[in-house]
VOVO-328775 format. One record per residue (C-alpha): x, y, z. Coordinates in steps of 0.001 Angstrom, whole numbers, plus 500000, padded with zeros to 6 digits. Example, Ala and Ser with C-alpha at 12.3 -4.5 7.8 and 13.67 -1.06 7.14 Angstrom:
! residues 2
512300495500507800 513670498940507140 
END
This chain:
! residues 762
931334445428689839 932524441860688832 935719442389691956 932461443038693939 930655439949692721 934102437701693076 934713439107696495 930932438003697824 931335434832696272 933981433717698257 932237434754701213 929367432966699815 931448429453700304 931265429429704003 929683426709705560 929162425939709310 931550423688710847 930222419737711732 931899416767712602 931173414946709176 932755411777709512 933989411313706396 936286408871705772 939276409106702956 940843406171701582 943530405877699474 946721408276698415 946800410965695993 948263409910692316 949721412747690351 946810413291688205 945669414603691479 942564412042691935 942756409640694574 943549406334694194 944393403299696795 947961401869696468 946179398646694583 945083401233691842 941653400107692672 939039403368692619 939095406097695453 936705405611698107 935225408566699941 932224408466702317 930308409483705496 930262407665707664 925872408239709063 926742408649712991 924319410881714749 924250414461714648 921733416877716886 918400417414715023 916959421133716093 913304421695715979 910620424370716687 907149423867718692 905877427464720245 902793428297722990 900558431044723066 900097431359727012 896595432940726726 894206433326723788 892064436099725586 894674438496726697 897369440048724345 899514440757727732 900094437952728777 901687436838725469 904315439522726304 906875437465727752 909531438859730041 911578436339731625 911128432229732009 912765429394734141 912465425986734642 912875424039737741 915038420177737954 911317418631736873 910977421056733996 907980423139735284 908277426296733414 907394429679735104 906870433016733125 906809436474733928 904877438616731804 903299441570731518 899592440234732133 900611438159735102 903024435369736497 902246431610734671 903133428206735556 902887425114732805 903635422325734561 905477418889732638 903702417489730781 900987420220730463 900470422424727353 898399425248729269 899428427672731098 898305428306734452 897579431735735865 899706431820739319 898516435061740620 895158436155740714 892728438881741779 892926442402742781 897529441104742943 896642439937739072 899235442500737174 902413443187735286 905581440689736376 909150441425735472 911372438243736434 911397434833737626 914021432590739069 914130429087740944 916979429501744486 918777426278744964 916082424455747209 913937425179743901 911476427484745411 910532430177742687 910736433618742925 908980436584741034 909787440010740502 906382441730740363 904400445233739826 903218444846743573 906681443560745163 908257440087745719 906652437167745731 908156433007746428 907048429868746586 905307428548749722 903617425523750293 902581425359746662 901354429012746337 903117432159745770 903362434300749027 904003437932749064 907167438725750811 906855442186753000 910746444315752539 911322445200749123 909318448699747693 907745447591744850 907988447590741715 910646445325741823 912309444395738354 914589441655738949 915418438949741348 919120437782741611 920242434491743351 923383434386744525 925389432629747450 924520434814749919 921238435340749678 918393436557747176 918491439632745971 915570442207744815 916383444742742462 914136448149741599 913583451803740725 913476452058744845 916367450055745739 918499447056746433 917250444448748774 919377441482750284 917185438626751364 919586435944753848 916730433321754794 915501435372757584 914792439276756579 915273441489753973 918267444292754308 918254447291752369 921796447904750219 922977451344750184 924701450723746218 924669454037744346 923708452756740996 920735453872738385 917395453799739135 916686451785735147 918177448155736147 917517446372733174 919582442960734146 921670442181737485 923595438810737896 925946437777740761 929997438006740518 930355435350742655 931601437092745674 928877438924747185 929064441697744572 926393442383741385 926704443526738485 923769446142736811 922970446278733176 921062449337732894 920104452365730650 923242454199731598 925817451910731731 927111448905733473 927461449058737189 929548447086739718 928399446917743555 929355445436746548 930065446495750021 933401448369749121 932341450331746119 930458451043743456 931571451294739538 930282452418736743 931171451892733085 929645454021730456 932616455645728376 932989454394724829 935518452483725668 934069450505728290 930832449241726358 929851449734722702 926844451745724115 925902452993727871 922087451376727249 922689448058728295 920133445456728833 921773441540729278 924173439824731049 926113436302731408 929042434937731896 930913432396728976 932988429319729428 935822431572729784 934630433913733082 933931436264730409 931530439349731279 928790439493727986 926872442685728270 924093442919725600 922341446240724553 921876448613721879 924870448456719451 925466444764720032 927754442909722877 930788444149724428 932857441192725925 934599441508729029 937578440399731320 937925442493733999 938287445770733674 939332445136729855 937047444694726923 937922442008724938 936090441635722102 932598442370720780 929661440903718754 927793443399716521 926054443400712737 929706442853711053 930157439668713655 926682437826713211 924382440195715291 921045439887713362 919655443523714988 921524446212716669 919008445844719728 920027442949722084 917673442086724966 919152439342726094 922506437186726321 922745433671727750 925027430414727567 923838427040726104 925081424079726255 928437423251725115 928931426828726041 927453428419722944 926162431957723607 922575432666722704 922022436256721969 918520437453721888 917565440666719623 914658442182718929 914851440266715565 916214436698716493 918714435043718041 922470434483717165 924274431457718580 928374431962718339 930136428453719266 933354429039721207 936557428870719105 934625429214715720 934084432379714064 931340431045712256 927236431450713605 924178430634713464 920971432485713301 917451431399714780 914455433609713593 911272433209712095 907813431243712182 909993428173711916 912286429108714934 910240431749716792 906452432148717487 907862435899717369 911038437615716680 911752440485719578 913560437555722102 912858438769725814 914719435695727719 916306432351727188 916584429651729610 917334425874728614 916709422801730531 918451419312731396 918098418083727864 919682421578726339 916045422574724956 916466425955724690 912970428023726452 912695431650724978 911244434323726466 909001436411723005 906958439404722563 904168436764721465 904528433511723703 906718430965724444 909212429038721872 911038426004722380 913576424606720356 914148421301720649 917533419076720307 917688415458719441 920175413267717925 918882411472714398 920945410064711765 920495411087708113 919182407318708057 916187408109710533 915446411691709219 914917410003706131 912574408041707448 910730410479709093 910460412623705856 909494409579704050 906544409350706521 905299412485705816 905342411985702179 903434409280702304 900926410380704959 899966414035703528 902216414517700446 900382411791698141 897468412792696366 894996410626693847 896135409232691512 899605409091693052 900684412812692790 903465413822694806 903583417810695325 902476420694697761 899465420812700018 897627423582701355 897269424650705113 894242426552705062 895310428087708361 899048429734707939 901568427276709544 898769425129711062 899852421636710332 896226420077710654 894509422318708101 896216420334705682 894000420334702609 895154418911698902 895976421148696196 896888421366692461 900217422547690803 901345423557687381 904587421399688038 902571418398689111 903892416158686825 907655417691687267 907967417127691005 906013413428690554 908826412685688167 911353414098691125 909851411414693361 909708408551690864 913330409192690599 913445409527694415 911625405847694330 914054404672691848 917456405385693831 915778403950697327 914574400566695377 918205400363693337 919375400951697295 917105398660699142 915781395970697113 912572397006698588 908822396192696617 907167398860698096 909516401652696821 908973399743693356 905509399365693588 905423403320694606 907786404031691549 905144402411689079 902564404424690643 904075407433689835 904688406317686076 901035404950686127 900283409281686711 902926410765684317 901864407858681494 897895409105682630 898678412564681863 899260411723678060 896344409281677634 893956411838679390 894378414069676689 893507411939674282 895487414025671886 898406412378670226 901302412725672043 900406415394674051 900373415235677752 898634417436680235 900108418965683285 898342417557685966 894967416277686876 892390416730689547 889280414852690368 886242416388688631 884801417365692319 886959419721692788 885746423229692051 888779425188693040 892023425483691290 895432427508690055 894003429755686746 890516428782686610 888474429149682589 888291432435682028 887895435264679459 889844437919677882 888761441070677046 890121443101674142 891811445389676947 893231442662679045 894776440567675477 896439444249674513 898058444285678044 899027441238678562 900792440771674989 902292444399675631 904143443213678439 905113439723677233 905310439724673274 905198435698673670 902267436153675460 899499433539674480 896344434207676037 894179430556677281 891001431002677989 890664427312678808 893147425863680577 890557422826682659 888981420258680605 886987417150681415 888669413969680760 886558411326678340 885529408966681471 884112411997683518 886290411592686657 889429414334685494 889801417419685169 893145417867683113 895077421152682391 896998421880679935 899293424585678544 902025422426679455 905500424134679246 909397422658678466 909737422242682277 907559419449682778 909057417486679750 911965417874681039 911763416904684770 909240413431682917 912531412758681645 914385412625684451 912232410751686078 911406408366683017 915388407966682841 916259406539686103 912854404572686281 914344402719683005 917806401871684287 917130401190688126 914049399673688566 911854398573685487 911881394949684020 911685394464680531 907534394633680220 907789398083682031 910635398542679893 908755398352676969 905790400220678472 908697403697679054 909404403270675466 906231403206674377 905265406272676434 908418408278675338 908144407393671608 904089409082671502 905859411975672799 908398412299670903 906416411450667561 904104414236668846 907571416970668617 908951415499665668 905791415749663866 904959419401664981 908885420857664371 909481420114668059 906498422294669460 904135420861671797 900883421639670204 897951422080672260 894148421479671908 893538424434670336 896067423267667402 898952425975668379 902217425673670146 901923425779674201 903343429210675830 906389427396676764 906816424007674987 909089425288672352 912136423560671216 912304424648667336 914724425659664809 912185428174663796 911882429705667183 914784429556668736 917169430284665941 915218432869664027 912711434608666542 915172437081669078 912519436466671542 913287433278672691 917096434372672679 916721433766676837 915510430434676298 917741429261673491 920842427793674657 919051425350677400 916072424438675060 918626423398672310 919713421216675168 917196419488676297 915637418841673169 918938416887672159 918638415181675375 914755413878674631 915876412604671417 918863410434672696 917036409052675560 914608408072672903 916226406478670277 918336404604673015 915009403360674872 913619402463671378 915812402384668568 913601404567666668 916587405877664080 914421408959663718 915079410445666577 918957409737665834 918306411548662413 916739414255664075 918911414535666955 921836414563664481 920114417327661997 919676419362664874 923285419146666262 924896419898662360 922166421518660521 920637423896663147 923792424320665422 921898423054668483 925599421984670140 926681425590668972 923343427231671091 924137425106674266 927685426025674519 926227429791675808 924128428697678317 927020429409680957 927480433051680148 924396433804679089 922833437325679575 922714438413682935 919165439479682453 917948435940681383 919800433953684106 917232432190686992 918370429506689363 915066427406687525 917409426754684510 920230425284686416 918121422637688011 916229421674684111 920038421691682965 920352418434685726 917414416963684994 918344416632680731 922373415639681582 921728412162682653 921222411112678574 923409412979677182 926582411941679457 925722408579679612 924442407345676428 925949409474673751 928464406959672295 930226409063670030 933426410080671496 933559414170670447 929884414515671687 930435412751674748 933449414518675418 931486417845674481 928592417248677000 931443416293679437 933103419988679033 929502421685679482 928655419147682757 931980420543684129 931321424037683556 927363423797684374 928999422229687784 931782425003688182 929360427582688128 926684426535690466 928582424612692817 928690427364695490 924839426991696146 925768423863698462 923112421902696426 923765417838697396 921106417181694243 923730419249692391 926644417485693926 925171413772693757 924209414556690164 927497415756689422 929220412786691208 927064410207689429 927894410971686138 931064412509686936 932731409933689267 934086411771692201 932737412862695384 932578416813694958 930664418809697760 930627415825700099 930819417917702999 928406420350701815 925802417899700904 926093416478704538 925783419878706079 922864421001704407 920938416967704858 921447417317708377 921267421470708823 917305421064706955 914568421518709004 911937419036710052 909310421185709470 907991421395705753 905848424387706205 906963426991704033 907611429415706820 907574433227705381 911873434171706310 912890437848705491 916381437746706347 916464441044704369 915455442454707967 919099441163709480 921824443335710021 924050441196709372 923536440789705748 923306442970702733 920998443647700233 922119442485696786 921242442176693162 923791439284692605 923882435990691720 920730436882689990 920063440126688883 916017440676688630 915758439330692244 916488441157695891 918904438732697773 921375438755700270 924873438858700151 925854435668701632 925013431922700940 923307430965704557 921963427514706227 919158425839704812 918000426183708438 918094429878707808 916444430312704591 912881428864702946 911758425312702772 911606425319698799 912372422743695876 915669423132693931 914681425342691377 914259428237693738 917077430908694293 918597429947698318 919747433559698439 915836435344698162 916472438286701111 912307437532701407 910277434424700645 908202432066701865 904304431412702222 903121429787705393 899896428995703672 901991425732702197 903381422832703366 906242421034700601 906703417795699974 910250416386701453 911118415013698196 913905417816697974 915819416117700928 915063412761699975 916052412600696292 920076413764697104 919833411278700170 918907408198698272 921270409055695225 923966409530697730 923406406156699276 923237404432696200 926632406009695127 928165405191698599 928541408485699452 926701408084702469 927337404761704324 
END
């Protein structure tokens, strides 16, 4: 079992290849860090040159009939007109038009197979009634060819028309009938380049011209006789796509093929075609693969955020290398355009401000009240408010520490004028709620409500820590909040991350003193309840539990033990440094040698299995910052040092640039450079948290490993490939995702800002 794990983490580490533009300086010393001759510290960086920025926009041709969403083939002409064929009709969309225009109407109105533009761009269509071109700006039925005609074919000597019936030749003048012996199901038919075709169809691959006909279908010809695409690579390589995958051809040899094991994300391939820079696009019937010559590595295209729908009929791709495709439910185009990590920050900033920003200055979620429909975008409340404002205050604080600039102070204040509100609205001592909403509102997450005697029996049957709250809303003093508490270890302890590097990068000495304040309520409020946070209803929150009493004595909390020990450690220090409180130095020291609290941390690396979640590695970073910088003592410093380092060791492999900029910041190096480029400039654009089941590829497995209770998939894959989600969420889910939200971008922005103000990122 643990070979097994080993083995798939390795495989786990791959990462698609980019030009990076990272630039080295300096030798190696023979401590093995890098140092310039001078002595003076190593220098690593990337350089921010533009890289090519993918994106998704997709088309339903027509609202009122489901066949003409069936796409079956699509080309553009030089002005980037695009024609379709489908099976309710032929369309036109001309540039710059979004509709699509219905091209052949009446009693003709029907079922089209293929469409293709001939070198004086006149466009051709392979319908249910026969062929029709392009004449004086209206399609003209051309008399020859026995319908139904599947496919039209340009080539040098002509156009050809391909059906059940027949071959037809068409030289300028008439159409000539080919006597080829070939199959009657012609799926795909391309030119050789000297006046000969080859025939994807359900029987094998055929070969005609005037000399001869021939056929491939034995097993070692083609990985399956049903064969269904065809294209040529950068190489004069044959690809022939069908059911099994894509044989590769030279000749009459096969040279190599593309199936599951290869990157193949579903066993039936419709289509094949080549992109620019010669990559191959291969269409399935669940997404598209793109293989980049000379690199074994791929890279997969499929979902709501790639695809208005996953069974891929045709690609074509126009002068800018937009790639058109060809779906069972419209038209998708994915777009390509260079940005720098500089201006995709920008752009991400944008749309935090514009529709991630909610009164009074909460950062988090929104809801889309229509799945994936950008303008339904409709505010909405969080249990982790206060967590993922704290995320962007720190976000705030590395851009002003960057940039010098007011606003991104002014911003940062804001969000500390929200986390300090969330104390004071509870008007309880020390005890801070986790989030607010305006009292208007009459909708939100776990509503008042009873308990039965039932329900309290079940619910504390399956959860022994269970605490039932029956009211978790409640009004705020001045009338305008609601305020809900309950408020778990979490929230404290992403406050304190962002309270942290608010302190040291951007507050003067009157919001200095206005932090310490803050923090010391807090803290008074744990020290004086045994380190519980104590609710309004006088009892310990479900999750705010950092005692002796607790997590020492009660087996229970046994998951929970080794990373609460932690943090609680870490609250204190930042404390009593921001202060000079010595009772929080007391307690922080009665924890470490009375209550082993140092001891319980030291297991939170091989913990159970059963209790590990990729949530705790991401509250581990947000508590490290105090305890690596600010505990003076040598041994404890040291100590944190050796449980940084193996905290980093483990979780490294998840690619995470917050993980790796953390790491580097209070580490000093530049660990996962690369990787924290790749996955800034692999994210999407889009923030909608598209639904992704890449448990549905072929090309993965189904796992229970890193993380045991969850279903995941065997390999670490693109950001670009998996759900828009904040850092606390496991990359390797096999299904996740709900189009019904839209995240905020602070989980791109955060690692870009701290890797500018380390000089990671030039």
């Amino acid at each position: 079992m643990f070979d097994y794990m080993k083995d798939k983490m390795s495989k786990m580490k791959r990462i698609n290849t980019l030009i990076l533009g990272v630039v080295l300086v300096l030798t190696i010393n023979s401590c093995g860090k890098e140092s310039s001759p001078s002595g003076s510290p190593q220098k690593v960086s990337h350089q921010d040159t533009p890289f090519i920025q993918e994106y998704h926009e997709g088309s339903i041709v027509d609202e009122s009939n489901d066949a003409s969403n069936e796409v079956r083939a699509i080309k553009l002409n030089k002005a980037g007109d695009a024609w379709i064929a489908t099976k309710g009709g032929v369309y036109k969309k001309p540039q710059p038009s979004k509709t699509w225009e219905l091209m052949i109407t009446g009693s003709a109105q029907g079922p089209a197979y293929d469409v293709d533009f001939d070198s004086e761009e006149n466009v051709w269509v392979a319908a249910w009634d026969g062929v029709y071109a392009n004449k004086d700006g209206s399609l003209t039925k051309h008399e020859g060819p026995e319908a139904p005609i599947a496919k039209v074919v340009m080539a040098k000597e002509g156009i050809y028309a391909l059906g059940p019936k027949g071959i037809w030749l068409y030289d300028g003048q008439s159409w000539n009938k080919k006597d080829y012996t070939k199959a009657r199901s012609m799926r795909e038919a391309i030119s050789d380049g000297k006046k000969g075709l080859w025939i994807a169809t359900d029987v094998g691959l055929y070969h005609c011209n005037e000399a001869k006909t021939t056929v491939y279908n034995k097993n070692e010809d083609l990985l399956s006789a049903y064969t269904k695409g065809l294209a040529y690579d950068d190489s004069g390589n044959l690809w022939v796509s069908g059911l099994g995958g894509v044989t590769i051809r030279n000749g009459e040899q096969v040279v190599a093929h593309k199936t599951p094991e290869n990157g193949i994300t579903n066993s039936n391939v419709n289509i094949v075609r080549k992109g620019p820079g010669g990559v191959m696009w291969v269409g399935t019937d669940y997404g598209i693969t793109c293989f980049t010559p000379g690199e074994t590595e791929y890279s997969v295209r499929l979902s709501k955020r790639w695809l208005i729908n996953d069974e891929v009929k045709d690609i074509t791709f126009d002068a800018n290398g937009n790639a058109w495709i060809a779906t069972s439910g419209g038209v998708s185009v994915i777009y390509r355009k260079e940005m720098t990590l500089a201006e995709k920050a920008d752009h991400f900033y944008e749309q935090l401000i514009t529709r991630h920003i909610r009164e009074p200055w909460i950062a988090g979620r929104f809801t889309l009240t229509v799945a994936g429909d950008t303008s339904t975008l409709v505010p909405d409340d969080d249990d982790n408010d206060g967590e993922y404002t704290a995320m962007y205050l720190a976000m705030e604080s590395f851009r002003y520490a960057v940039t010098g600039d007011p606003v991104a102070k002014e911003r940062a204040r804001k969000a500390f004028d929200f986390l300090h509100l969330l104390r004071e609205v509870t008007e309880l001592d020390g005890f801070f709620a986790r989030t607010v909403v305006p009292v208007e509102w009459d909708r939100m997450h776990d509503m008042n409500r009873t308990y039965t005697p039932q329900e309290l029996a079940e619910d504390l049957i399956n959860n022994s820590r269970h605490k039932p709250v029956e009211v978790r809303w409640h009004l705020s003093k001045d009338g305008k909040w609601w305020w809900k508490g309950d408020t778990s270890s979490d929230e404290l302890d992403g406050h304190f991350f962002g309270y942290y590097w608010y302190y040291y990068l951007v507050a003067d000495e009157t919001e200095k003193e206005r932090i310490a304040n803050h923090v010391s309520k807090i803290m008074d409020h744990l020290v004086r309840n045994d380190f519980y946070l104590v609710d309004v209803d006088g009892k310990p929150t479900k999750w705010g539990v950092w005692s002796p009493e607790s997590l020492n004595e009660d087996p229970e909390w046994s998951p929970e033990k080794p990373l609460n020990s932690l943090e609680i450690l870490s609250f204190l220090k930042f404390a009593y440094e921001i202060t000079g409180f010595e009772q929080y130095q007391e307690a922080y020291l009665k924890l470490i040698n009375e209550h082993g609290y140092i001891k319980n941390a030291q297991t939170l690396y091989v913990t159970n299995p059963a209790w590990e979640t990729y949530f705790d590695i991401y509250l581990a970073l947000y508590i490290y910052p105090a305890l690596i910088n600010l505990e003076k003592d040598p041994e404890l410093n040291k100590t944190y040092q050796a449980h940084l380092v193996q905290w980093y060791e483990k979780f490294s492999e998840t690619n995470s640039p917050l993980l790796n900029f953390t790491y580097n910041i209070l580490n000093g190096g530049y660990d996962g450079l690369e990787e924290s480029i790749f996955f800034l400039q692999d994210a999407p654009l889009s923030l909608v948290d598209d639904y992704i089941d890449n448990g549905k590829r072929e090309d993965l497995q189904l796992v229970r490993y890193p993380i045991l209770e969850e279903v995941q998939v065997d390999e670490l894959r693109p950001p670009s490939e998996y759900r828009t989600m904040r850092w606390d969420r496991n990359p390797y889910f096999a299904q996740a995702g709900n189009p019904h939200q839209e995240r905020e971008p602070v989980y791109w922005l955060l690692p870009y800002w701290m890797g500018r103000h380390l000089e990671l990122i030039q």
